[in-house]
N, C-alpha and C positions, 0 to 999 in steps of 0.2 A: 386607449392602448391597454391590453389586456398584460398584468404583471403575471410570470411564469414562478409557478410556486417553488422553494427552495428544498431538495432535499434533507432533512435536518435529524439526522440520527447519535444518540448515544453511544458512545465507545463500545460499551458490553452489546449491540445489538450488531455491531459492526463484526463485533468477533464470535458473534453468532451466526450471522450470516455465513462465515465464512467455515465454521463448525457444519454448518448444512450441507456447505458446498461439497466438502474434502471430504466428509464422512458419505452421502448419499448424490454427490455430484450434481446436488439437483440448483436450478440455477436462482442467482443471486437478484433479489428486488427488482423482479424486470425493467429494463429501461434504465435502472438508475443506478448500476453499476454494472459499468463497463469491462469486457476483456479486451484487455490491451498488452502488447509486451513493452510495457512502459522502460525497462531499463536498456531497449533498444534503440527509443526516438528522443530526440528531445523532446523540454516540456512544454512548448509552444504548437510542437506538432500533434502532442498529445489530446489539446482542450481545443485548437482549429480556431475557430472564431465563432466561440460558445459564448453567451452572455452570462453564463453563468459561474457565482461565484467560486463554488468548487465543484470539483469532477470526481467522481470514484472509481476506480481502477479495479478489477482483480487480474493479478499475475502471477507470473514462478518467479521464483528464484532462482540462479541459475550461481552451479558454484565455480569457483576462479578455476580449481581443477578436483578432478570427480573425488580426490583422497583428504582434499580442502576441506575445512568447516567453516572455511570465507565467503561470501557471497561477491559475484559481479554486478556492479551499478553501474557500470559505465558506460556511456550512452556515445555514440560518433565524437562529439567535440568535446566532450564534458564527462562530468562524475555525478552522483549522488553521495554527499558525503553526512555520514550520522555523526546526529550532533549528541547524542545521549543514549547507552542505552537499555532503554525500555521505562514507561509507565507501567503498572501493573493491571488490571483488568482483570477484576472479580467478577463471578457467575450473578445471577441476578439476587442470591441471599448473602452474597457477599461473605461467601464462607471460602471458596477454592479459586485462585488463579487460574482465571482458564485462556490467557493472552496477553501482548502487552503492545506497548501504542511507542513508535518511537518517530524522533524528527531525523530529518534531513534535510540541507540545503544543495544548491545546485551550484557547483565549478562550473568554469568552461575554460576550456584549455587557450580557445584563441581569441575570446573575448572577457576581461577581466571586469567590463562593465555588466555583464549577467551575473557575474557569483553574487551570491546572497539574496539574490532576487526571486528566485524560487523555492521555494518549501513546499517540504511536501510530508507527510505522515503515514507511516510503514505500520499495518496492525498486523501481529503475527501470530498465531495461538502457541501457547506453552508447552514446553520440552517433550512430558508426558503426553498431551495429543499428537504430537509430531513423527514422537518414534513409532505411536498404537499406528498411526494413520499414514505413516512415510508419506508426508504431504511436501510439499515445498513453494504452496499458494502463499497470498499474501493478498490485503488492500491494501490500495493506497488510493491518499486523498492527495489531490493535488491545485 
């Protein structure tokens, strides 16, 4: 049985990638990070019946209401709710903040035995790329 190799990338390459995306739209590590509207499915329907350990997302954000600076995570039955927020994520001379890495676990409103069984990791790029670039992508690991 042939073992399927692991995706395995560093924070800073993650919010690189995604510097690529938002700035020249051009698309992310093929194959291995996915468009999904992850804050619209659960996270069970997100990864299907993948063997593998984790999955990489790119999505929007989507805000609660357009004059909001809140985002919506809430998914049919559930929430994503952020446990911290932000890691910081330096450029590769580790002089400039150019993103930051945050958690989150997963509610569910009708079953109390899912909360906390899912986590997942929101990397977002920083204030100043966001306003240049009126982005409102994001990965996420899940």
């Amino acid at each position: 049985m042939e073992k399927i190799a692991q995706f395995r990338t560093s924070d800073t390459d993650l919010i690189m990638q995604l510097l690529k995306f938002v700035a020249g739209k051009c698309l992310p590590t093929e194959g291995l990070i996915d468009f999904a509207d992850v804050y619209s499915k659960e996270p069970w329907q997100l990864i299907g019946d993948s063997s593998k350990k984790t999955h990489y997302f790119l999505t929007q954000l989507k805000k609660k209401k357009p004059i909001d600076a809140r985002f919506n995570r809430t998914t049919g039955n559930g929430t994503w709710t952020q446990q911290n927020k932000g890691k910081e994520i330096f450029d590769e001379d580790e002089s400039l903040i150019i993103g930051y890495k945050r958690s989150l676990s997963y509610k569910n409103k009708k079953d109390s035995f899912l909360n906390g069984r899912w986590l997942m990791m929101e990397y977002f790029l920083a204030d100043f790329v966001l306003r240049e670039l009126k982005s409102k992508e994001v990965i996420c690991t899940v």
